[in-house]
C-alpha positions in Angstrom: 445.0 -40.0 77.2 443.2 -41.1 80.2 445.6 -43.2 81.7 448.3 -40.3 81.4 445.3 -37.9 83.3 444.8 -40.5 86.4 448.6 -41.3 86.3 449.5 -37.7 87.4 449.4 -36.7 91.1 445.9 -35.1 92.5 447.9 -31.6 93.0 449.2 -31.2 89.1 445.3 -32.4 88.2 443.5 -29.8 90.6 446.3 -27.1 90.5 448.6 -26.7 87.9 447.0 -27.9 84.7 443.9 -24.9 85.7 446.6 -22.1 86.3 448.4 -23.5 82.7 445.1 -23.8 81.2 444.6 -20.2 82.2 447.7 -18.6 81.3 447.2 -19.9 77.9 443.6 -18.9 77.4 444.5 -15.4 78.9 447.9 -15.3 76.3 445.4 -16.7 73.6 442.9 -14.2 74.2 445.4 -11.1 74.2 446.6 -12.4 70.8 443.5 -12.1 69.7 442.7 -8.4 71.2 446.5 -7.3 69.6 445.5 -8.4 66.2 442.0 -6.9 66.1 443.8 -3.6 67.8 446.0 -3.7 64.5 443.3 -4.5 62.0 441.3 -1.8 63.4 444.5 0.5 63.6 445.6 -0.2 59.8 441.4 0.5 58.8 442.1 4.0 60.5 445.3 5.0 58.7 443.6 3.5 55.5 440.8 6.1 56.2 443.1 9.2 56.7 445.0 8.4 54.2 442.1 8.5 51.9 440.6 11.6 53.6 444.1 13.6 53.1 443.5 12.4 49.1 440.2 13.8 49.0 441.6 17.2 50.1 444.4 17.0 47.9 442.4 16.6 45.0 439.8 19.1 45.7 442.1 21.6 46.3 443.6 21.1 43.0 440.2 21.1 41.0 439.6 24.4 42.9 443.1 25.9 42.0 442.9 24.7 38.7 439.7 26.5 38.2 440.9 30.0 39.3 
């Protein structure tokens, strides 16, 4: 691995291998963001879906009492 880093030229070491290691990291990093956005999205439906049950049900006890 070594030999194939000194065998390329000076400008793909200092230039182009930081810029691809940063467009990776940055696409990496948005991955990450998207998925916790979802997680955190699907938790929130999760919760009004359960909230909306709640009513539901308490609404029928109390029309099922009168």
């Amino acid at each position: 691995m070594a030999e194939l880093w000194k065998s390329l030229p000076s400008w793909v070491r200092n230039i182009v291998v930081p810029i691809l290691l940063l467009v990776i990291a940055w696409k990496v990093l948005w991955t990450v963001v998207g998925v916790i956005a979802g997680i955190v999205g699907f938790a929130i439906n999760v919760l009004v879906l359960v909230g909306i049950a709640a009513v539901v049900v308490i609404l029928l006890k109390k029309a099922a009492k009168n």
